[in-house]
N, C-alpha and C positions, 0 to 999 in steps of 0.2 A: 542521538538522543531524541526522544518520541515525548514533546507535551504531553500535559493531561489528559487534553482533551483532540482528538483526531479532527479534524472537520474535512469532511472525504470533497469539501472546494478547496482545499490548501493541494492544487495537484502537485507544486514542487517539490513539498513533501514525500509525496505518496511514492515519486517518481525515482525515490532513491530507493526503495522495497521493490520498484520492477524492472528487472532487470531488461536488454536490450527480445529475450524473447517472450517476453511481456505476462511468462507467471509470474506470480506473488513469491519472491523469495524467503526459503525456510528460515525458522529462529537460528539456528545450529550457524546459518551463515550471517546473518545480519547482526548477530548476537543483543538484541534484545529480548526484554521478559515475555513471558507464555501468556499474560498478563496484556501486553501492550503489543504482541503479535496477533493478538485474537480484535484486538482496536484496530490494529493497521489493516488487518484483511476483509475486517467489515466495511472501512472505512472505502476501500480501493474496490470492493463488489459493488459499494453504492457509486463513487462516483463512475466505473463503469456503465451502469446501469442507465445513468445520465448523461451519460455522453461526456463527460469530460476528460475518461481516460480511453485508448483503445483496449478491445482485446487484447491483440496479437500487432506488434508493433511491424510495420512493413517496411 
């Protein structure tokens, strides 16, 4: 279940949309809305960007 609102510091969240090799997994598998997969992946590009997630988990 995905809040309203994503905040891309909630990493524990995020952390269950990335799987162990660390892309963004599809809606078809996480089965949430197209709606709130477009929130999760923005959310997960920014906090990448900031350092709080990795790319590519090692």
């Amino acid at each position: 279940m995905v809040p309203d609102y994503v905040d891309w510091k909630d990493v524990d969240l995020l952390r269950e949309f990335v799987p162990e090799r660390g892309k963004i997994m599809p809606r078809r598998i996480s089965g949430i809305t197209a709606k709130d997969q477009r929130r999760v992946a923005k959310a997960i590009k920014r906090a990448r960007s900031m350092a709080m997630l990795p790319f590519v988990d090692d």
